[in-house]
C-alpha angles and dihedrals in degrees: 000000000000144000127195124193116222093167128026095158124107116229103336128038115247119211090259097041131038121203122288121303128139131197114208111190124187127218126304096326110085092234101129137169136229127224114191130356113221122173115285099022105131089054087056090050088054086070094049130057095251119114126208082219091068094040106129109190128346112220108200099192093196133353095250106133094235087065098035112023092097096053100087084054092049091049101051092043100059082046092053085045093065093256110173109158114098115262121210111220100199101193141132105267101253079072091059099061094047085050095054087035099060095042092047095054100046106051099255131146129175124231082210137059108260107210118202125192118189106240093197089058104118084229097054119146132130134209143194137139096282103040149011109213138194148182146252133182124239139203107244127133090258124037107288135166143211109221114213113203111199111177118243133202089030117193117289134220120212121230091219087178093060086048093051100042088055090053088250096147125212101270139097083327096059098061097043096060091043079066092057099257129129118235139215109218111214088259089052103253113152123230120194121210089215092056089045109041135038128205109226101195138054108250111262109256127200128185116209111188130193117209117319138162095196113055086177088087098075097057092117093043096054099041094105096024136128100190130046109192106193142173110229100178095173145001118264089253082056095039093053093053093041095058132219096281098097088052089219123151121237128224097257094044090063102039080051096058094039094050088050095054084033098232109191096222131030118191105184114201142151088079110188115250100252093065110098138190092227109120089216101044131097131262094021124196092242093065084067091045084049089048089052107034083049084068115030126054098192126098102299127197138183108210121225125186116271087024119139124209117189119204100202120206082269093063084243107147116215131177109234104174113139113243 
């Protein structure tokens, strides 16, 4: 499982860092998944391996710009590009009729269905091959979401002894119920995958949060995760002078929360624009990586953009980036 970050900046774009957007990818296919959009997204995907023709499903997690003005372009691109497949747009609804807006007035059309799936619905929960993932509301000053992938048909072992103790010998059978699926024998007998086979290893788990200036909502959601992906937009001396109308999280109030639910890795995003890599500017990004690493002892990341992170089937989260 990778991510790869195409936007770690908060509101407008630097000239290091461009506005929030995520690749998830699953696994060897090139089937991948999109959180966030903001403008100028799809550049930033021209400098990466991901395809919009692969692209699976797009989670908006709020309607802020920074997070949606480069979905139109996205959209008419993988149209122009001779898309076909349907694509599934995963949003609150306020994201929908930007969506339909911007592509009404501007002459634009898809060559694909676009599906969306309200994300605020109380009954929300998607579903493919790769991941089952759910909601969590935030606190924002407009509606906003956390998404929680949890991965789904995990790897299965076969119990050859119990196959060959009930006379099921190697052959087709075998390898279908490897895949999880049951199989009628030619004299009917039923195998079931579940009886034959064992999964030796939890699902991964990954929490992608919006903005949000309280991370203890999503106690329930990280309780079995490996992976806390969080926006910190300012330190807490920033946040304090600032004030609580941007409803942003600092870095401490989010250590603070990971290192409470003991979340084993901690990727930290969404940095507000005024925070640069200059070693001799103020205020500098490693003062938000000092707040954070002060509080939580896990396995903590700033995120840059073009930077890879790889969950291995330990749940074990490596940057992966080439140098």
């Amino acid at each position: 499982m990778e991510l790869t970050f195409l936007g770690t900046s908060a509101g407008t774009p630097t000239k290091a860092r461009n506005v929030t957007g995520l690749a998830l990818q699953h696994g060897k296919p090139k089937h991948w998944y999109l959180i966030d959009c903001g403008e100028g997204t799809q550049q930033q995907l021209l400098r990466t391996r991901y395809s919009v023709m692969q692209l699976q499903a797009i989670f908006i997690t709020h309607v802020h710009g920074d997070h949606t003005f480069g979905l139109p372009g996205l959209l008419t691109s993988a149209s122009m590009n001779g898309r076909s497949e349907p694509l599934f747009l995963i949003a609150p609804r306020p994201v929908r009729t930007f969506v339909e807006a911007a592509l009404g007035n501007t002459d634009s059309s898809l060559s694909f269905e676009l599906k969306f799936i309200d994300s605020e619905a109380e009954d929300f929960a998607w579903e493919d091959n790769a991941f089952k993932v759910t909601a969590t509301a935030l606190s924002h000053r407009v509606s906003c979401r956390a998404f929680s992938f949890e991965e789904t048909n995990l790897e299965r072992q076969l119990r050859q002894d119990k196959l060959l103790a009930d006379g099921i010998e190697a052959g087709p059978a075998w390898g279908k119920l490897q895949q999880g699926v049951d199989v009628v024998l030619e004299n009917g007998t039923l195998l079931r995958s579940d009886d034959y086979t064992t999964i030796t290893r939890s699902p991964r788990k990954l929490v992608i949060g919006g903005d949000n200036d309280k991370p203890e909502l999503l106690e329930e959601a990280c309780k079995d995760a490996q992976v806390l992906i969080h926006e910190a937009t300012y330190t807490q001396e920033i946040a304090d002078r600032v004030g609580p109308w941007p409803q942003h999280s600092s870095a401490a109030n989010v250590a603070r929360f990971a290192e409470s639910m003991q979340v084993p890795n901690l990727v930290l995003t969404h940095f507000s624009s005024r925070y640069q890599f200059n070693p001799n500017a103020y205020p500098h990004i490693g003062e938000v990586e000092s707040e954070a690493r002060g509080i939580y002892r896990g396995n903590l990341y700033l995120a840059r953009d073009f930077e890879t992170y790889r969950l291995d089937k330990g749940a074990n989260l490596v940057n992966v980036t080439s140098p």
